[in-house]
C-alpha positions in Angstrom: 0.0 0.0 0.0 2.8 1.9 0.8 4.5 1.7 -2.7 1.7 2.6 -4.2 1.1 5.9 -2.7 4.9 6.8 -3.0 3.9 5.9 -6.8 0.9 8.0 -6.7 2.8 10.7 -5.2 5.9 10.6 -7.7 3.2 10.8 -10.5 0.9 13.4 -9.2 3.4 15.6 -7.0 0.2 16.6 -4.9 0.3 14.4 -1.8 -3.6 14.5 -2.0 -3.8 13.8 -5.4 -2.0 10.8 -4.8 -4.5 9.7 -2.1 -7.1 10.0 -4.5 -5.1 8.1 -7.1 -3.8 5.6 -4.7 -7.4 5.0 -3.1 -9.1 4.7 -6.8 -6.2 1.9 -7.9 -7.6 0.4 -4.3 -10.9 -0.2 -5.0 -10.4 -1.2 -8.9 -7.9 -3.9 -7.6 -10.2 -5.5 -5.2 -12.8 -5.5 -7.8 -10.7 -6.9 -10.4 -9.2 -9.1 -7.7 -11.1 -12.5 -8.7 -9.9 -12.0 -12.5 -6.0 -11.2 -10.7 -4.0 -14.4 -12.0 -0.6 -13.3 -11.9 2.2 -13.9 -9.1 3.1 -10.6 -7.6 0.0 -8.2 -6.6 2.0 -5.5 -5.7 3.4 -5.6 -9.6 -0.6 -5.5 -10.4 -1.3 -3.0 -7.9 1.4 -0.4 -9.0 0.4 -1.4 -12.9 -3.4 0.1 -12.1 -1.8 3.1 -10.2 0.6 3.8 -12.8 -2.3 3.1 -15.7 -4.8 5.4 -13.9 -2.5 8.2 -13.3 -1.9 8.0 -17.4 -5.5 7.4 -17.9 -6.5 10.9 -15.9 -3.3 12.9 -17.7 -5.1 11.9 -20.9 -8.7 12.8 -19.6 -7.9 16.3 -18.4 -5.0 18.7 -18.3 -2.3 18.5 -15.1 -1.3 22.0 -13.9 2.4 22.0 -13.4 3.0 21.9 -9.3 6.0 23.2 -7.4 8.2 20.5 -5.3 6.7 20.4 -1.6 9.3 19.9 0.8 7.0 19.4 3.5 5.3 16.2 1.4 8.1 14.7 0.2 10.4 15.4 2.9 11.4 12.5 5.6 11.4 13.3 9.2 14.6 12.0 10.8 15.9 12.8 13.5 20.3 13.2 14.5 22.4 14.1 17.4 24.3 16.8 15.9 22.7 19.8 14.1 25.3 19.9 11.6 24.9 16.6 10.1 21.0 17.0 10.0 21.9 20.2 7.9 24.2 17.9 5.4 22.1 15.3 5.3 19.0 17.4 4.5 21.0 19.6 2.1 22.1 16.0 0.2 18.4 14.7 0.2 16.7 18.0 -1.0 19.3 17.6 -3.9 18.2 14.2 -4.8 14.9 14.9 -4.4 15.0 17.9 -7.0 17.1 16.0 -9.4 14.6 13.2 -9.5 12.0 15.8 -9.6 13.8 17.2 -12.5 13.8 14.2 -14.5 11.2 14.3 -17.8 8.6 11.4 -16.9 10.0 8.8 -18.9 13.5 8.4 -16.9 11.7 9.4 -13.3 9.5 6.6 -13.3 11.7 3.4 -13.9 14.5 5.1 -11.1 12.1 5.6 -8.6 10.5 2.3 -9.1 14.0 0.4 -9.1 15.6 3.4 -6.3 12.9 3.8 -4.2 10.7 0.9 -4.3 13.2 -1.6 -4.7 11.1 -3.6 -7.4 13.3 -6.0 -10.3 14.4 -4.6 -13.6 11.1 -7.4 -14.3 8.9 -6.2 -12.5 9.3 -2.5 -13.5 9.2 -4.1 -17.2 5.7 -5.4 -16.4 4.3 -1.9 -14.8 5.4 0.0 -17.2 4.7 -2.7 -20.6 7.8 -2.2 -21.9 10.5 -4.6 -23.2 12.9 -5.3 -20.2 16.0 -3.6 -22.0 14.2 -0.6 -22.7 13.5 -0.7 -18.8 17.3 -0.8 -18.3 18.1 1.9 -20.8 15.9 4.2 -19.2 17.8 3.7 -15.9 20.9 3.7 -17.1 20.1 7.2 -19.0 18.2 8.3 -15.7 20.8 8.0 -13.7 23.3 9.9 -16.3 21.0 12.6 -16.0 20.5 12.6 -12.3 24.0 12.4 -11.7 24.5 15.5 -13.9 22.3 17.0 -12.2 23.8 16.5 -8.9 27.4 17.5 -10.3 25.7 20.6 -11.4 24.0 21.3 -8.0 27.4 20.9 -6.6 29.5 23.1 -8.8 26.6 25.7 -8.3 27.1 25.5 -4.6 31.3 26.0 -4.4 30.6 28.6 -7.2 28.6 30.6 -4.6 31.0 29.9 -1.7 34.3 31.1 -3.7 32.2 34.1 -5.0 30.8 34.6 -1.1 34.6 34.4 -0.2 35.6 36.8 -2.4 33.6 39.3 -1.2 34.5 38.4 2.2 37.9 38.7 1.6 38.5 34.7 3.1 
């Protein structure tokens, strides 16, 4: 159930939204559940989340929404301030460079990243041939690591232009 909300709320980027979404793909699977013949239901389930969310993009125009820290955001918490800064700093990075990913690439990586589900299993959500699955996360992760290396430059750009004002 879990997965499929994470899903839901990768897709929509609205954490009610994805309740909705999640909630529909609920009720469809336990009235399909008697036809269900396959092996894995949580494949199945995430297959009707994932074909919904496609099925409502089609139906009506998606307004773009801004990333919400306070949705996607974990609360953890550490000893030392400092390293609660780092680690929140790293995560909000990830976060936007997944974020940042066109659809096609964000889907397979957080299926594989953060749900943990086989290279066939993500083949079987998304109908797509199983190297195709593997291209995408290959090329996903490119990108995201770009991303991050970007991020990062950005960063010391701004501290050795700070210093230099500073006169550090």
């Amino acid at each position: 159930m879990d997965s499929a909300f994470n899903l839901a709320r990768w897709f929509t980027r609205n954490q009610d939204d994805a309740k909705d979404l999640a909630q529909e793909a609920f009720l469809r699977a336990f009235n399909a559940f008697d036809r269900f013949e396959g092996e894995d239901g949580r494949v199945w389930l995430l297959t009707i989340v994932r074909n919904l969310y496609y099925t409502s993009v089609a139906r009506k125009p998606q307004e773009q929404t801004a990333f919400d820290e306070e949705i996607h955001s974990t609360r953890e918490s550490f000893d030392n301030p400092e390293v609660q800064l780092l680690r929140n700093a790293d995560a909000q990075a990830v976060r936007q460079g997944i974020e940042g990913l066109p659809p096609e690439f964000r889907e397979p990586l957080v299926l594989r990243e953060l749900e943990g589900l086989s290279y066939k299993e993500i083949a079987a959500i998304m109908e797509l041939p199983m190297g195709t699955v593997m291209s995408r996360l290959a090329r996903a992760r490119d990108h995201l690591r770009d991303a991050l290396l970007a991020a990062a430059k950005g960063k010391s750009g701004q501290k050795e232009g700070q210093n230099a004002v500073s006169g550090k």
